[in-house]
VMD Tcl script that draws the C-alpha trace (Angstrom):
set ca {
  {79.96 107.33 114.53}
  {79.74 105.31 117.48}
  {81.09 101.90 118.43}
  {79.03 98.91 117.86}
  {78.85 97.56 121.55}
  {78.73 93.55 121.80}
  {78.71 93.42 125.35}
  {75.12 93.69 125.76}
  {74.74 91.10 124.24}
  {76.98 88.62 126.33}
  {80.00 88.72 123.70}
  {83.04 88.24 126.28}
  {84.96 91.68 123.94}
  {83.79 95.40 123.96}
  {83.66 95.47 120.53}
  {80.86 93.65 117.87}
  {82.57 91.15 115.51}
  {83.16 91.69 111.78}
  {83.25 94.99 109.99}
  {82.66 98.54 111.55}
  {82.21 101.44 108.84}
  {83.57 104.43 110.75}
  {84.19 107.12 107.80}
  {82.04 107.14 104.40}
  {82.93 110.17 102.01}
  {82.16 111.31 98.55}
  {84.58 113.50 96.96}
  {83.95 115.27 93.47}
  {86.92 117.11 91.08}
  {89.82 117.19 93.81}
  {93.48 116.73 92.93}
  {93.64 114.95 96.82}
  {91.41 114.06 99.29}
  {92.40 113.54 102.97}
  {90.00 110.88 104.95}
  {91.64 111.90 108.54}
  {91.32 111.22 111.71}
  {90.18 108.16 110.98}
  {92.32 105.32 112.16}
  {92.81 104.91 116.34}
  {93.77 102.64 119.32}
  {89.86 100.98 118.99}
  {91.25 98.90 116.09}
  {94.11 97.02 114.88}
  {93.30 97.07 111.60}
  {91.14 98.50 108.75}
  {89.40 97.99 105.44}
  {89.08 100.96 102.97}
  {87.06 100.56 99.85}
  {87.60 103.12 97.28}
  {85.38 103.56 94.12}
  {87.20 106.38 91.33}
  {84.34 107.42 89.47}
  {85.27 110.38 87.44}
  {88.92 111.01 86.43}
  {89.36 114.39 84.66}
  {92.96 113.07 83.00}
  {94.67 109.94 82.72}
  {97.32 109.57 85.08}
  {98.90 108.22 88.24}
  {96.70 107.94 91.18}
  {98.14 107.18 94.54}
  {97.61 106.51 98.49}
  {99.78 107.81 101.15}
  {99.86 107.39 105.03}
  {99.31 110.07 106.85}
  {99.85 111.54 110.74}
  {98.18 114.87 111.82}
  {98.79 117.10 108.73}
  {101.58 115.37 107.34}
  {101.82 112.69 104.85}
  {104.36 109.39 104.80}
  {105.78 110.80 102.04}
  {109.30 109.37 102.03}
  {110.77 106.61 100.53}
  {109.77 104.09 102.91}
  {106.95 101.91 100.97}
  {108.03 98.70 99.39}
  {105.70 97.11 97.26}
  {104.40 93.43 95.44}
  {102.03 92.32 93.25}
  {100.41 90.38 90.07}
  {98.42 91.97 87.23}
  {96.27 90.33 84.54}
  {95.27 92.61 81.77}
  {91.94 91.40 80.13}
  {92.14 92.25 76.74}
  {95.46 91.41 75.99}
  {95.94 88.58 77.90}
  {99.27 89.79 79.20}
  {99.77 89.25 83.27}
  {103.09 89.60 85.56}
  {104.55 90.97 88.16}
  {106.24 93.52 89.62}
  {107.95 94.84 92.91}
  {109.97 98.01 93.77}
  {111.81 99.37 97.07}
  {111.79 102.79 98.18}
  {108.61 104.34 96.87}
  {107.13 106.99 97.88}
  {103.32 106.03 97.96}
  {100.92 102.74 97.72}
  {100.35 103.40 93.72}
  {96.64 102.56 92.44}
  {97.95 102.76 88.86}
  {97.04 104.75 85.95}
  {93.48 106.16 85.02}
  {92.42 105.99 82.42}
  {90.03 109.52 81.68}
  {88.05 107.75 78.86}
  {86.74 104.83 81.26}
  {85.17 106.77 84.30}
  {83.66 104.33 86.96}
  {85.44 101.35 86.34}
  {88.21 101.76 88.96}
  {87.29 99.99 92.37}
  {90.09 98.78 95.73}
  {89.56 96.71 98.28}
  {93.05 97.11 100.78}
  {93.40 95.91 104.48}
  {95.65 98.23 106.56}
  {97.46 96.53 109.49}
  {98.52 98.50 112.36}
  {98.62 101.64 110.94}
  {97.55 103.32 114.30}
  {100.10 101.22 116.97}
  {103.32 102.53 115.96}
  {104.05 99.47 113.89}
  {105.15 98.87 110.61}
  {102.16 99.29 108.25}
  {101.26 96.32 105.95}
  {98.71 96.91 103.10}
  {97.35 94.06 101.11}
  {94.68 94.43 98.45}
  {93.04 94.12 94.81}
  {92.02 96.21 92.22}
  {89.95 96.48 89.36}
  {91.19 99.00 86.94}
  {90.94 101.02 83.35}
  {93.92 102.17 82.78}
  {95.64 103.35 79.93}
  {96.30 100.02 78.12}
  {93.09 98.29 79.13}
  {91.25 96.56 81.87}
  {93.11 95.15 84.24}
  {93.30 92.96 87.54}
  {95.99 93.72 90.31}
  {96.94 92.29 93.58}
  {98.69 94.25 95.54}
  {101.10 93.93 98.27}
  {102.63 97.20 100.35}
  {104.90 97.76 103.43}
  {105.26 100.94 104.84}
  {108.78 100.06 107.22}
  {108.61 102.93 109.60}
  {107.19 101.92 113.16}
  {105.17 105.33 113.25}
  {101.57 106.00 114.08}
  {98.66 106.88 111.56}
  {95.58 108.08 111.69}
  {94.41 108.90 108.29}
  {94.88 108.32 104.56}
  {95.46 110.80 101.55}
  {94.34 109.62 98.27}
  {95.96 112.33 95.48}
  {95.82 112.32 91.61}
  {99.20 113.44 89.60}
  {97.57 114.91 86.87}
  {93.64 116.71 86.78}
  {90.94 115.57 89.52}
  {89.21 112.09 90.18}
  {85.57 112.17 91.68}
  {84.78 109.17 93.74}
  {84.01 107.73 97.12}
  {85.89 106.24 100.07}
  {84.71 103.75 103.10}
  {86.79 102.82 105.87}
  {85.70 99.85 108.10}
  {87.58 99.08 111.21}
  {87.84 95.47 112.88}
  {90.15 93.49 115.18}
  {91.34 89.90 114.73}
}
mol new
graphics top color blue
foreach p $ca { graphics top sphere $p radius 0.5 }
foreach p [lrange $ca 0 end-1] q [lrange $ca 1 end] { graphics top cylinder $p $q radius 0.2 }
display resetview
C-alpha cells in the first residue's frame, strides 16, 4: 500500500497527517501469526489494533518484537499497568522486569470475540528503545476485564514486524497496523 502524499495538497511534510493503515490481516486457527515487514524508516511510530475472535483454549496470549525472522525473545521487556475486572469489582496493578513478551493476558475459550487492543509502538524501526502503551478489553478466565498497559522493550535494536503467538491451541482474529509521525 502506498503512501498517502500531502504535498499535493500544499502540506509543508511528504506525508498526510493522522493515521495511515499499511497492513490489514485476518488470521484463522494459528498458534502464531507474524505481521512482517511492516514497520520502516517512513514512520516513527505505529498503531496496531488487534481483534481475537476465536480462541480454541484458554490460555496466555502474547506479542513479541520481531527483526527479519527472529523474534525479541529475551528478557528485555519491562512492563506496567492497571486492571479493573467488571464483575467482581476487583482492580490493581501490576509490573514485572525481565519478561520475555508484551502479554495480552489470558483467553478465555468460552468467550470468543470479546478480546480487542489498541497499543502505540514508538520507535520500533530507528534502533531505539521500543515503548508500547495501550488498552485492552478482555474475557479472560476470571471475567471481563479492563487493562492499561504499559511496555518497554530496552534494547536500542531495529524492528520491522510483530508476532502475535498463543501458548496453548489457536486464536482466529484480525490485525491492523496504522503508521503516523508526530
Amino acid at each position: 500500500m502506498g503512501v498517502k502524499s500531502a504535498m499535493a495538497r500544499g502540506l509543508s511534510s511528504g506525508l498526510e497527517p493522522g493515521l495511515v493503515l499499511l497492513n490489514s490481516t485476518d488470521f484463522t486457527a494459528v498458534a502464531n501469526q507474524v505481521i512482517s515487514p511492516v514497520f520502516s524508516s517512513t514512520y516513527s511510530n505505529y498503531r496496531v489494533t488487534l481483534n481475537i475472535t476465536a480462541n480454541s483454549a484458554s490460555g496466555e496470549t502474547r506479542i513479541r518484537l520481531r527483526s527479519g525472522a527472529t523474534n525479541a525473545a529475551g528478557s528485555n521487556y519491562y512492563r506496567a499497568g492497571y486492571y479493573n475486572y467488571a464483575a467482581a469489582g476487583a482492580s490493581g496493578s501490576w509490573h514485572q522486569n525481565g519478561v520475555t513478551s508484551i502479554h495480552l493476558g489470558n483467553q478465555n475459550s468460552a468467550a470468543a470475540g470479546r478480546n480487542t487492543y489498541v497499543f502505540d509502538f514508538a520507535s520500533p524501526f530507528l534502533g531505539q528503545e521500543t515503548t508500547v502503551t495501550g488498552s485492552a478489553g478482555i474475557q479472560d478466565t476470571a471475567g471481563f476485564i479492563w487493562v492499561s498497559y504499559s511496555y518497554l522493550h530496552d534494547l536500542a535494536n531495529s524492528y520491522d514486524g510483530l508476532d502475535i503467538s498463543v501458548d496453548t491451541g489457536t486464536i482466529s482474529g484480525r490485525v491492523r497496523v496504522y503508521g503516523y509521525n508526530q
